[in-house]
Structures are given as C-alpha cells and as structure tokens.
C-alpha positions as CSV (number, residue, x, y, z in Angstrom):
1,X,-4.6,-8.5,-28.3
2,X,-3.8,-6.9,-25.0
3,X,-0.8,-4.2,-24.8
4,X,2.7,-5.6,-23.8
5,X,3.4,-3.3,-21.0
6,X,6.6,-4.6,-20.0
7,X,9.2,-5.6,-22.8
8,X,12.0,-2.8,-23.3
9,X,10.0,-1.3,-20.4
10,X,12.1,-2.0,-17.3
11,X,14.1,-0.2,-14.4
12,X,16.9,1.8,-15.0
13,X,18.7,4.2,-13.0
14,X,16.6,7.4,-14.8
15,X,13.3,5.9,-14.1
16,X,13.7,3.9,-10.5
17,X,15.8,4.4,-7.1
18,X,15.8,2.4,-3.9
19,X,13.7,4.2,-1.5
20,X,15.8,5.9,1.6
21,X,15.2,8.2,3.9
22,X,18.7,9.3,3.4
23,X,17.1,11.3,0.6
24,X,15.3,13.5,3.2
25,X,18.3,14.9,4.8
26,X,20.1,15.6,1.1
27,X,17.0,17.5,0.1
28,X,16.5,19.5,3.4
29,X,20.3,20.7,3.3
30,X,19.9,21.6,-0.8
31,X,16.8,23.6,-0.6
32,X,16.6,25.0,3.4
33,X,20.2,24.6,4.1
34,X,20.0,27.4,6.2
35,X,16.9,26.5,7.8
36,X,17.2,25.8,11.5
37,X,17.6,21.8,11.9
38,X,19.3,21.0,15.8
39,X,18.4,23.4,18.7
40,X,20.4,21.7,22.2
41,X,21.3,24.2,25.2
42,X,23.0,26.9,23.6
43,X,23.7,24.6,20.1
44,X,21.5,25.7,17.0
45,X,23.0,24.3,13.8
46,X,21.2,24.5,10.4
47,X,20.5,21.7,7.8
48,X,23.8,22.2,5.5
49,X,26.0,21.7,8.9
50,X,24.1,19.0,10.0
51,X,24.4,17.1,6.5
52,X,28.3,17.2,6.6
53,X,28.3,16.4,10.1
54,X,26.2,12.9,8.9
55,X,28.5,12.6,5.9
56,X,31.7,13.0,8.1
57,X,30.4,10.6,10.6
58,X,29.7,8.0,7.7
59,X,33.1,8.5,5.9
60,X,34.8,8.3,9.6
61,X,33.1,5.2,10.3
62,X,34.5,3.8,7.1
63,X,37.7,4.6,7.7
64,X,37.6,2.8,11.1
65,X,36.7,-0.5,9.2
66,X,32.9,-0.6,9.4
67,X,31.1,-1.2,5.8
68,X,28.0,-2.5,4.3
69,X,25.9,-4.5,6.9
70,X,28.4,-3.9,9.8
71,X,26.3,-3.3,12.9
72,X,26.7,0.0,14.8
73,X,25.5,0.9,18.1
74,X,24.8,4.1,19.9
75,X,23.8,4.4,23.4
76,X,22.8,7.9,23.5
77,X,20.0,10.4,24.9
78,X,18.0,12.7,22.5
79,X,21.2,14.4,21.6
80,X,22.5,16.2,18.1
81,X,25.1,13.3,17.7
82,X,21.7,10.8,18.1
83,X,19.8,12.8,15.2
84,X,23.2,12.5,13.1
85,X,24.0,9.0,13.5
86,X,20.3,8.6,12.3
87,X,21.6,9.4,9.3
88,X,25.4,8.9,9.0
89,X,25.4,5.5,10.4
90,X,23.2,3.9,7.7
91,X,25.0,6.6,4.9
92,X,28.2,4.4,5.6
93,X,26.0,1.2,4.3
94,X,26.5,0.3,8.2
95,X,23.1,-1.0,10.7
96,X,22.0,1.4,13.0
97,X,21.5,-0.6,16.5
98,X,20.1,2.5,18.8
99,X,20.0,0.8,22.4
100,X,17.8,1.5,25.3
101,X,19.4,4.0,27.8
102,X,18.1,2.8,30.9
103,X,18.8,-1.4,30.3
104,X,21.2,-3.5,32.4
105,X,24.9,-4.1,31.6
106,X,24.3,-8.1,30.8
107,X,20.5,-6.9,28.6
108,X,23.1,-4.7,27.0
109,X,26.3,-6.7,26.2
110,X,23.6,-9.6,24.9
111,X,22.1,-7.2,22.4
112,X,25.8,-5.9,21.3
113,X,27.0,-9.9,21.1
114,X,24.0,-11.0,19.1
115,X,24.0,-7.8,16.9
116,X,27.7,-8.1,16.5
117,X,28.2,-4.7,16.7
118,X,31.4,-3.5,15.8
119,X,31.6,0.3,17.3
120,X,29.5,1.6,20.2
121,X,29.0,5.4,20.1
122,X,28.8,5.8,24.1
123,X,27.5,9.3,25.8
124,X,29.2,10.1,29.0
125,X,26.5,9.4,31.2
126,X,27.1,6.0,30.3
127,X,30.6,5.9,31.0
128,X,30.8,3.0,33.3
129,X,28.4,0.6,31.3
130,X,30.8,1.7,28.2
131,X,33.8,0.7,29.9
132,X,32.1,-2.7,31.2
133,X,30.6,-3.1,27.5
134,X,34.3,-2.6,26.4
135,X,35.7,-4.3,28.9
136,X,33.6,-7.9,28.0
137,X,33.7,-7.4,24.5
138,X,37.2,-6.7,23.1
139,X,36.5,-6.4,20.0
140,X,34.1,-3.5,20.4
141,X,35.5,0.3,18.9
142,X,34.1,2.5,21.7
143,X,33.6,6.3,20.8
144,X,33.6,9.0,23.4
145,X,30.4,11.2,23.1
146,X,30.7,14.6,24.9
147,X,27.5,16.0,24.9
148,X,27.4,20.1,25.5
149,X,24.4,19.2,28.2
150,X,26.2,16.1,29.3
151,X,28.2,15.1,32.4
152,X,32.2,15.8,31.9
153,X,33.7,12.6,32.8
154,X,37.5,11.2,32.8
155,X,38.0,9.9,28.7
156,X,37.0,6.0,28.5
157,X,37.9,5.6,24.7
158,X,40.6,6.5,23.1
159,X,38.6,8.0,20.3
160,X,36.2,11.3,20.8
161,X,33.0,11.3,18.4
162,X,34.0,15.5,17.3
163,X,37.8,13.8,16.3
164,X,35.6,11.0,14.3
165,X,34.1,13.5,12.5
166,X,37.2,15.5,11.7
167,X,38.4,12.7,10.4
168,X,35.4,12.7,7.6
169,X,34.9,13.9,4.9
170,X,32.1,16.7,4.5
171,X,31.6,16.3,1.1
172,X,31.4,12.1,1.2
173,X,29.8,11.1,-2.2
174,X,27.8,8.2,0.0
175,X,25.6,5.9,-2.2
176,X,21.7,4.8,-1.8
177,X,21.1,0.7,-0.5
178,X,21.6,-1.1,-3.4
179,X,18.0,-2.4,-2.4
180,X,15.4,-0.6,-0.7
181,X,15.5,-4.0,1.1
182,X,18.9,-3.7,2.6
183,X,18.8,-3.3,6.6
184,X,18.8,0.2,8.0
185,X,18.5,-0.6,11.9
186,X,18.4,-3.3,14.3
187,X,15.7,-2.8,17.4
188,X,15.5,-4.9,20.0
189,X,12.6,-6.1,21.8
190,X,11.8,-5.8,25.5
191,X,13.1,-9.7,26.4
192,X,10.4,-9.6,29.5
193,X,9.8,-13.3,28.7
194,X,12.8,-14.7,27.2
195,X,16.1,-13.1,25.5
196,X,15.5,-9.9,23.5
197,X,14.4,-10.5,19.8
198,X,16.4,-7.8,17.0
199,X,14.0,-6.0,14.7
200,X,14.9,-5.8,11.8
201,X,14.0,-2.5,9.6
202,X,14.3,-1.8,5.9
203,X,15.6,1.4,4.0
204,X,11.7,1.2,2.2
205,X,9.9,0.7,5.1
206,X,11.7,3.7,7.0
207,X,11.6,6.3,4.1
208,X,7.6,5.3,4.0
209,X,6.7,5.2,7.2
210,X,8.6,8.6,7.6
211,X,6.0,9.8,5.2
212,X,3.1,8.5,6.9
213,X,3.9,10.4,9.9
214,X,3.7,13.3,7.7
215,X,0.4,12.5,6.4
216,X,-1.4,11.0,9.7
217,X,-0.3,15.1,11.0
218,X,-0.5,17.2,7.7
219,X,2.4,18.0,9.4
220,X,3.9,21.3,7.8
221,X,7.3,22.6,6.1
222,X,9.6,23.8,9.1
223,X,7.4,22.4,12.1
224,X,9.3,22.7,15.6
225,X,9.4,18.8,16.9
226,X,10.8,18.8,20.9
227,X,12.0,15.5,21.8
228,X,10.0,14.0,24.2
229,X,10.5,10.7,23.1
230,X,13.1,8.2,23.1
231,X,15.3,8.1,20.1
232,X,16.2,4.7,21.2
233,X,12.8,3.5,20.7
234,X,11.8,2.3,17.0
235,X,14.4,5.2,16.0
236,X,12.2,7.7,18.0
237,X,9.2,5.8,15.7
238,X,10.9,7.4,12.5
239,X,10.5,11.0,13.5
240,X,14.2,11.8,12.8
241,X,13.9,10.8,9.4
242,X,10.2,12.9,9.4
243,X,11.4,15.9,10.4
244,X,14.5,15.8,7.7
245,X,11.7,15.4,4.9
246,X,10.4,18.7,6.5
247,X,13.4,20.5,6.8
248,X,11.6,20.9,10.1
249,X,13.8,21.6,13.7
250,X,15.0,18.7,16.4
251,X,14.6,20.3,19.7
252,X,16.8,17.8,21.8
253,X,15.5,17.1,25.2
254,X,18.2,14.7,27.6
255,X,15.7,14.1,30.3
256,X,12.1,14.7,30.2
257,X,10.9,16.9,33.0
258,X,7.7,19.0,32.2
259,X,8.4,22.6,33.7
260,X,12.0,22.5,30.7
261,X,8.9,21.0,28.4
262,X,6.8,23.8,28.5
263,X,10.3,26.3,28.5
264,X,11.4,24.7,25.2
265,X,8.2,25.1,24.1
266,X,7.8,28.7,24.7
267,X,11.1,29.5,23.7
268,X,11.3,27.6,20.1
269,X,7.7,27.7,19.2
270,X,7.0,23.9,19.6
271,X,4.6,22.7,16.8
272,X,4.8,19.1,17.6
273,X,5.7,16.2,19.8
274,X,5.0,12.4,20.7
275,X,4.7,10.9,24.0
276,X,3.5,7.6,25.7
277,X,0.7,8.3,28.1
278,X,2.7,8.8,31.2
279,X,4.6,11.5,29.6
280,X,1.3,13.4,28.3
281,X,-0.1,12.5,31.9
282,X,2.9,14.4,33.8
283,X,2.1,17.7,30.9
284,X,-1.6,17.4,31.8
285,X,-0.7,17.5,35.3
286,X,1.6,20.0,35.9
287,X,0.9,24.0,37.2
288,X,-1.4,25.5,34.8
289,X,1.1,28.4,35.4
290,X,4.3,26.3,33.6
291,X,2.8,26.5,30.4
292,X,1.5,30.5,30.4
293,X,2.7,32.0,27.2
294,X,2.0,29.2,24.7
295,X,-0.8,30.2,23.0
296,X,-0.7,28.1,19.8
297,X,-2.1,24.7,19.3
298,X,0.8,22.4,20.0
299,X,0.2,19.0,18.6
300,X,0.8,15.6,20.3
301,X,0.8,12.3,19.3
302,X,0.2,9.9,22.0
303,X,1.6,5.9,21.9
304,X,2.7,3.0,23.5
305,X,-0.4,1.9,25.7
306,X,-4.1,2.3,25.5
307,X,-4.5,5.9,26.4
308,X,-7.2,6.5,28.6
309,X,-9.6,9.1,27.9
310,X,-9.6,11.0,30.8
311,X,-6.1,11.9,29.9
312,X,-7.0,12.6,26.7
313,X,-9.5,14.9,27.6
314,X,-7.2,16.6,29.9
315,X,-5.0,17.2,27.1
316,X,-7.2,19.1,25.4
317,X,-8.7,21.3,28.2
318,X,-5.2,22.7,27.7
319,X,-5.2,23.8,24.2
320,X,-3.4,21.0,22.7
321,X,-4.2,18.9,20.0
322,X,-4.1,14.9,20.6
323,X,-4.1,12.2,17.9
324,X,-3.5,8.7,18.8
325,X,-1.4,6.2,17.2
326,X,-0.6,2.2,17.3
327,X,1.3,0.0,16.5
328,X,4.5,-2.2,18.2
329,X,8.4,-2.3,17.4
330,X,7.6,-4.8,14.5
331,X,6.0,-2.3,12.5
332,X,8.7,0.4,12.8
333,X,6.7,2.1,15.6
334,X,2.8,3.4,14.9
335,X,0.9,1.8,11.5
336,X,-2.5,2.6,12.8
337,X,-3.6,6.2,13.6
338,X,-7.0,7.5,15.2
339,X,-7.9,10.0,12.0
340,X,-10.5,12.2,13.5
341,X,-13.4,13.1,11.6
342,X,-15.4,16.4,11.6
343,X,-18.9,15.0,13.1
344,X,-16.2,14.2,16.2
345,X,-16.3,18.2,16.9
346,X,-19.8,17.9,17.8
347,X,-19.9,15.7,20.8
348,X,-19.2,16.6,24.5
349,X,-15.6,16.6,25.4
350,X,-16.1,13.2,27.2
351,X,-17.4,11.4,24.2
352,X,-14.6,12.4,22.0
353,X,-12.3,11.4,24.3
354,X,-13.7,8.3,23.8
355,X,-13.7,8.1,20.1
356,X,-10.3,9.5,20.2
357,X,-8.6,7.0,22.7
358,X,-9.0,4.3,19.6
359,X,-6.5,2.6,18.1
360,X,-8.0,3.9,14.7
361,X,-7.1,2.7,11.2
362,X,-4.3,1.9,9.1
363,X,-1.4,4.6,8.2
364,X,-1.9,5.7,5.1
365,X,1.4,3.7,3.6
366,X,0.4,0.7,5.2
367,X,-1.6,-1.5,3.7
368,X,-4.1,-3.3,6.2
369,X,-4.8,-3.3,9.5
370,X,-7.1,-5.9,10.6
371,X,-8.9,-7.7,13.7
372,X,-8.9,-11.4,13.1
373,X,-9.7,-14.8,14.2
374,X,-5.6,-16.0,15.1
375,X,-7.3,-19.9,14.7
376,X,-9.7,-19.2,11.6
377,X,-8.1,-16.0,10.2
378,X,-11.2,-14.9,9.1
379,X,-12.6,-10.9,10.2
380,X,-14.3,-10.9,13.5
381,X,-17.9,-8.7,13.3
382,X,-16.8,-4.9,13.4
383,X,-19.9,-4.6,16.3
384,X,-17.3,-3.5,18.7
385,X,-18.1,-6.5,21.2
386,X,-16.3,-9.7,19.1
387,X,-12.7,-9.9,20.4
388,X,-9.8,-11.0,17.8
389,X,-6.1,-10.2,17.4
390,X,-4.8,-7.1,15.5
391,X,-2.6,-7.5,12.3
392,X,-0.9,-5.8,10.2
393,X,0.3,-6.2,6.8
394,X,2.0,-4.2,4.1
395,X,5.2,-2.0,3.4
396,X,5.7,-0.7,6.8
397,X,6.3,-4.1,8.5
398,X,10.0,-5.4,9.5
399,X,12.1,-8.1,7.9
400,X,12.1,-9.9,10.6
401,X,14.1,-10.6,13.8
402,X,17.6,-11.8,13.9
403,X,19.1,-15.1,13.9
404,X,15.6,-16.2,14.6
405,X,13.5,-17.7,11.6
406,X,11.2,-19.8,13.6
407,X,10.2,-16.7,15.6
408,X,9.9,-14.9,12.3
409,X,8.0,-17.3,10.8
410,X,5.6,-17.2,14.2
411,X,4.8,-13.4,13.6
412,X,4.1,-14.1,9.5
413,X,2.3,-16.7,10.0
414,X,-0.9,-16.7,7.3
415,X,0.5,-13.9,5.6
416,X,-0.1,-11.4,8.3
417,X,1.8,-9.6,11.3
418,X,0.5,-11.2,14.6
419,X,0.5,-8.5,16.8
420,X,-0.4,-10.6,20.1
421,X,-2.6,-7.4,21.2
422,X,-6.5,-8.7,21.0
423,X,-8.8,-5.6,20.2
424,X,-12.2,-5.6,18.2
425,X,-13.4,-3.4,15.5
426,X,-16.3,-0.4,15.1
427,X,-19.0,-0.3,12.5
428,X,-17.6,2.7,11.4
429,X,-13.6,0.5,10.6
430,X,-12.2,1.8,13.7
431,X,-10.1,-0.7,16.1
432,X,-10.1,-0.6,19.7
433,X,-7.1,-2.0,21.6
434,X,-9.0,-4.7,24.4
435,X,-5.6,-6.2,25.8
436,X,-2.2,-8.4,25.7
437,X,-3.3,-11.5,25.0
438,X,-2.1,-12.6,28.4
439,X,-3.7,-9.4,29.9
440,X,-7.0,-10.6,30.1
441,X,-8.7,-11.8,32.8
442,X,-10.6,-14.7,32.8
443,X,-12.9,-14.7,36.3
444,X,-15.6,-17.6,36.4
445,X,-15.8,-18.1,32.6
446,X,-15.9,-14.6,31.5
447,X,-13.5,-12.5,30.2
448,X,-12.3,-9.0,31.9
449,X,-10.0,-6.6,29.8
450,X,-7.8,-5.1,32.0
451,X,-7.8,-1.8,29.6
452,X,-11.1,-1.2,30.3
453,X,-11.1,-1.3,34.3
454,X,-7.6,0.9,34.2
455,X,-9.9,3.4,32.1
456,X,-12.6,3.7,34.5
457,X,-9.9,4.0,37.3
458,X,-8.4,6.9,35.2
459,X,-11.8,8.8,35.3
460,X,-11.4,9.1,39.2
461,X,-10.0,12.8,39.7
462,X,-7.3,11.3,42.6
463,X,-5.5,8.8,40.2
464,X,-2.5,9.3,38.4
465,X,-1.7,5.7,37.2
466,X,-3.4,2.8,37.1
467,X,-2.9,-1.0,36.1
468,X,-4.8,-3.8,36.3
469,X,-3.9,-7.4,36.6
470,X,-5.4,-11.0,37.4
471,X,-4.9,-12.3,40.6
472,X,-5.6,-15.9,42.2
473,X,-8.9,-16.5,43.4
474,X,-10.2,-19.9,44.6
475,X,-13.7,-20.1,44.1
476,X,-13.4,-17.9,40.3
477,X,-9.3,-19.1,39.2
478,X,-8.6,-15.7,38.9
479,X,-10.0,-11.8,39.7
480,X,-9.2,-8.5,38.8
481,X,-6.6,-6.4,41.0
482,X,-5.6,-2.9,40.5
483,X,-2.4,-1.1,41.6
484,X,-2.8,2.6,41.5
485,X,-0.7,5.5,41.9
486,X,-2.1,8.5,42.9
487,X,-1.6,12.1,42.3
488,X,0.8,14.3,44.6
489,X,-1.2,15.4,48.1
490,X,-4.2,13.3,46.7
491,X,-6.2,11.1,49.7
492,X,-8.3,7.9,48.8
493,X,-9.3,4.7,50.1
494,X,-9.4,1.3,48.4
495,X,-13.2,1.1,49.4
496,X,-14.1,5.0,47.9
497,X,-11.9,4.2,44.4
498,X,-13.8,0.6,44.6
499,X,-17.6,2.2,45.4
500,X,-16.8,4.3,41.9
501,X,-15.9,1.6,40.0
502,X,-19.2,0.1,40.5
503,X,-20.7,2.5,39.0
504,X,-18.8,2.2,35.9
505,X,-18.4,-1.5,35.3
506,X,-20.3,-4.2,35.7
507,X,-20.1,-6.0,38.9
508,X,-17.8,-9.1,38.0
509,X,-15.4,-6.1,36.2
510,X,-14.6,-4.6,39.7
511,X,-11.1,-5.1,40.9
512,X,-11.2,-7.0,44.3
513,X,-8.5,-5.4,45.7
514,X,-6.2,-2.4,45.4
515,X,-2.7,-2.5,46.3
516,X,-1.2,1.8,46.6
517,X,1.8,3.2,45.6
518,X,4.3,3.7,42.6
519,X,4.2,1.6,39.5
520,X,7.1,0.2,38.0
521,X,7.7,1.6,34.7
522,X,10.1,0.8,30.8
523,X,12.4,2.7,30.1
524,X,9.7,4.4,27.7
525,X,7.0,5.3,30.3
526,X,5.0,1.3,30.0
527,X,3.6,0.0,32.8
528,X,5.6,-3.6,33.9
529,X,2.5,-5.7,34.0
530,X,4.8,-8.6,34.8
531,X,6.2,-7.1,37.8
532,X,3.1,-6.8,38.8
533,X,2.4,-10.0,38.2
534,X,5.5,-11.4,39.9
535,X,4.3,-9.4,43.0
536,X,0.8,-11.2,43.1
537,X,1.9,-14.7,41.7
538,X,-1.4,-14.3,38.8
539,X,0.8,-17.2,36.9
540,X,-0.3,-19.5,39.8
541,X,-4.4,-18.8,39.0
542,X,-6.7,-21.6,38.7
543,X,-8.4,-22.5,35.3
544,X,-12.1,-22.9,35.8
C-alpha cells in the first residue's frame, strides 16, 4: 500500500503564497533599504523611499476609485515614476497597461478603449497626445507626470503624480493576488496587420521570469542596470521586477544616445544592460574615445531581432560581454537564452560570434522550447538544415490576449505557444532563428531566409543596417532585395556590396537589387519589414 501523500496535507497560508514579484521590492527595502535603488539626473533615492513611493502610489490610486482588475495606463519614458508604477500599480490589485511612447493618437486611444483603462499616468512630453487621449475619452483620470529631466509644460490634468503620492499612504498594508493567476499587466502587440492584440501577463509568470533573468546572467546582489531599453516593452522584459530581487540600481535613461550611454556608465559603474540590435550597433559604433575609462566587463543582453554576428563580434572587441536572448511579447519578453559554454572560448572571434548569435535554449523557468512541424507537431531533425516553427510552453507564457479567445485559442493551439518565427535546431539543442514566417523568400521553388542574407550584408565593414525582403519577379514569382543603411561618411555601390555577397551565399541567395538609405524603424529599434514591403509591392509576387 502506497503512502497517502495528500489528505490533511494541503495549502494553507504557513505553507503556500501566490507568487508576486511584489515580494521583490518588500524584501529589497527590508534588508538593503539603504542601498541605492533610482539614479535620474541629479535624483538618487534608496530602496525604503522608493517602496513608500510604490505604496503611496497604490493607496492613492485607490482612493481615486481604481481597484482589483481596474486597468491603469502609463505613458512614460524610462523614468523613477515608470520603475514605481511597476510596482504600485499592480500593489493596488490594479492592471498595469505600460503603452508605447512613440505610437499614434488613434493606435493609442484604441489600446486605452479596449483595455478600459481608467487613469492614464501621462509624462509631459506627451502633453498634447494626453489632452487628445483625454479629450476623446471622458472618462479617463489623467495624471500630470513632471519628470526632473522632462520638458516643463502648461498643467493638462488637474491632478500632479508627486500630489497622488501625498495623498498615499507610505505605510499601505497592500495584499498579494489572491491567485498567482490574477493579471498583473496588459501589453499590446504591434497591430502591423490588423488591430493591436492585449497580452495578457500573470503575477506567476512575472515573479519567475524575473528570476530567470537572474539565472540566464548570474546576475549579482546590487548590480548597476542603465536603462537602455524601453520600459514600455514587455515591462522592460521584466527587468524592473529583476533588479528589485537584487536590490540592484535603475539607472533611468529618457532618450537613448550613446556618448550619455557610455557617461552613465562611467559615472555609476554600469554592470548591466539590454538592448535590441540597433541599440548595441550605435554602442559598437561610436568613438572608441566615448567609452575611455570603463574598464570593467559591462554585460549586455541583446533582443528583439536575429543579431548578426558581426555586431556581436564588435561588441566584444570592446570589452563587453554579450548574451543573446529570445523570445516575443507572448512570453513576457525573452524565454530562450544563448547559454555559452566553455569549449566556446576556444574558437576564433568570428566563430563564436556565430554560436553566440543563436537563439539558444529554454530559460531556465520555462519549461520547453521547441522547433516543430506547425501541421504534424512532431520535432523537426536538430541537423540545423530542417526548418519548423519555434514554441514555447510552460510557466512563463501569457494568459492570453483580450477580448479575443479565438486568437488565443490560435496561439495554444496543440498545447504549445506558436510563435509564427520558423528557426531549426543544432545537434548540440541549440535553436537558430531562420525567419517570420512571412519573411521567407520563396524564389523558383526554393526557400531564401531573409536573416541569413541580412547577416552576410552585416559582415561588409561599410553597412550599418540591413533588411532583406522579397520582391516581384516574373520569371522566379519572387527574389531577394536588400535595403541597406550605411555607416556615417561610408561609400559603396550596389554592384561592390552585391560582388561580396557572392562570395558568401550561394548564387540564388544574392539579393537582386539594393535600394540605399535609412530604414524605417519600431519604436524599440525593429526593422518595419512591412514598410518595406509596401514600398516594393512583395504582396503582389507570383507563386511558381
């Protein structure tokens, strides 16, 4: 007779609590309260502050009206007041809805409408959009954000975000989700083909993939994080919630510009940072003479597109340490991470680029990553050459998007998280990102990732950016085109950058033609393919 392992054996409040990374911030401002946690301009402000600023802003939201599962929005830059409503806003049982910066008034308005946002947090830089916001949804409580660093403006709200927090309470007893399953923040998608879709996250699923970012680093107690990415985007993938579990320091940064980059850095002793590839690229660029002084490894994490691994190996000829990670919106930012292993150190600089511009393997709090058939949904050969689409499953994937269960059933589909980004796996369990789904290139029958001709553009010294796309062809339905952007005072033709593909890529790979000049770009440094696109009219190739 088996054990009964479970009667008179279940939760109770001494043996089980909802996961949160509400936690993280408690514990940082009981054991390092004095610890440095906000450095902004002339603003330093250590972890006990910063907790009663989060628990005034949650018990001042409360007192405005907003309660459990009321939607809050913030349209903020990498500010103190963003890092606190990271915590505050979710304390006061309320959905954190952290919108992109750099959107349209009607992308905007439809993200507030369909959240149902009841109070917009507004810096002044964003004054006008805030009053137009206002203006078209009555019912939206703006609140007036005066950043130390940002533009003084005429008042468009009759409340201010420092009178908010007087009104709080510093010492706000706020409570745990009653379910680690209970919404913490509300994301929205892109919208490139169709209305925006809302991510939505989970108090469990931030608190572990907070953690995980942790673990892909070995990221130590107190490490100096400068804010080169978007907090806007996944909830700056987690990181605010990271660094709190660290009791580590949030060096704000408004605007990205590299020469303030490598100041911050020399100034505050910057341990760490994340980037997409065009922010790395503008680092690895830059005069060698901007970053003189930092003589410790600072170490980046790179996201958001394929890097290539020509930037990768510039970032390392300057002393930095790079580790890639992947992953999309849906799974709270990066799940997969390129873990580097020792045998790595042994190759030439060039090789373990290449090893290290993989998408890698799972986070360690997530449990699968996988490259499968989408029809069969069977494992493709890990030989590197049998294409498949990436998917994820486990604790550090999103409830779902709002108002939208068809869609949501779509991405679950077969028990997995479909990704839409085709990629093929290593012997050695490593994936490799190929392309978009719609990003490949079918010329004549075969198949062309467009990742793989931007990388051997990257390798050519002169080129800054580079993207690939199809464009109509008569005789093949569709070849490869390339728009490139090249560095500053750098000279090439279209035949010269052509010649060096060929001897890089196999004849059919070669893009036909190559269109100069600058790239549009997201708000968070992506390439707009389907501009691109637009501009060329690919949606009108033949099928062959």
């Amino acid at each position: 007779m088996t054990p009964d392992f479970n009667t008179g054996l279940g939760k109770n409040s001494a043996n089980y609590a909802a996961l949160t990374p509400l936690d993280y911030i408690a514990r940082a401002a009981e054991v390092y309260g004095n610890r440095l946690a906000i450095a902004h301009g002339g603003v330093r402000q250590n972890w006990r502050d910063t907790y009663a600023r989060t628990r005034r802003l949650a018990s001042g939201l409360m007192k405005l009206g907003v309660g459990v599962g009321d939607t809050v929005a913030v349209m903020l830059p990498n500010t103190p007041a963003m890092v606190e409503a990271s915590f505050g806003v979710p304390m006061a049982g309320a959905v954190l809805n952290a919108l992109n910066i750099r959107l349209d008034l009607a992308s905007l308005t439809f993200m507030l409408r369909h959240g149902q946002a009841k109070v917009l947090l507004a810096d002044t830089e964003f004054a006008e959009l805030a009053r137009q916001m206002a203006a078209q949804i009555p019912e939206l409580r703006v609140i007036q954000v005066n950043d130390v660093l940002g533009p003084q403006v005429a008042p468009f709200a009759e409340l201010d975000y420092e009178s908010l927090l007087a009104s709080g309470d510093p010492d706000y007893a706020w409570q745990p989700p009653a379910d680690e399953w209970d919404a913490i923040a509300l994301n929205y998608t892109s919208g490139t083909t169709g209305d925006p879709k809302g991510v939505v996250y989970h108090h469990r699923g931030a608190a572990l993939n907070a953690l995980s970012n942790i673990l892909e680093w070995d990221m130590p107690r107190h490490a100096v994080y400068l804010w080169t990415l978007p907090m806007f985007h996944c909830n700056g993938w987690c990181f605010p919630w990271t660094i709190a579990a660290r009791a580590g320091v949030n060096v704000c940064l408004r605007k990205f510009e590299p020469k303030l980059v490598f100041d911050l850095m020399r100034e505050l002793r910057v341990t760490h940072y994340c980037a997409a590839p065009i922010v790395h690229a503008g680092l690895a660029n830059a005069p060698a003479a901007w970053r003189e002084g930092i003589d410790w490894t600072v170490r980046g994490m790179v996201a958001g597109a394929p890097p290539p691994a020509a930037m990768v190996a510039r970032i390392e000829e300057m002393g930095f340490d790079l580790i890639h990670s992947y992953g999309l919106t849906e799974v709270y930012g990066p799940a997969a991470i390129c873990a580097e292993q020792e045998e790595w150190a042994w190759l030439s600089p060039e090789e373990r680029a290449v090893m290290k511009s993989r998408q890698g393997v799972r986070y360690h709090l997530q449990s699968e990553v996988a490259v499968l058939d989408p029809e069969t949904m069977l494992p493709v050969a890990a030989d590197g050459e049998q294409v498949g689409e990436i998917m994820f499953r486990g604790n550090i994937c999103m409830k779902g998007y709002l108002k939208n269960e068809k869609a949501t059933q779509d991405a679950f589909a077969g028990g997995w998280f479909h990704t839409g980004d085709l990629g093929v796996r290593y012997p050695d369990g490593y994936i490799k990102l190929k392309d978009r789904s719609k990003d490949i290139i079918i010329s004549g029958g075969e198949n062309i990732s467009s990742v793989e001709v931007e990388d051997a553009l990257y390798h050519h010294p002169q080129v800054l950016a580079a993207a690939v796309i199809a464009q109509p062809d008569e005789k093949w339905g569709e070849t490869p085109c390339a728009f490139v952007e090249l560095r500053e005072g750098a000279s090439v033709t279209e035949a010269e950058l052509i010649a060096f593909c060929k001897t890089n890529l196999a004849g059919f790979k070669v893009p036909k033609a190559i269109y100069f000049g600058p790239l549009p770009r997201t708000s968070t440094g992506k390439i707009q393919k389907f501009e691109l696109r637009k501009r060329m009219q690919s949606d009108k190739a033949i099928d062959v």
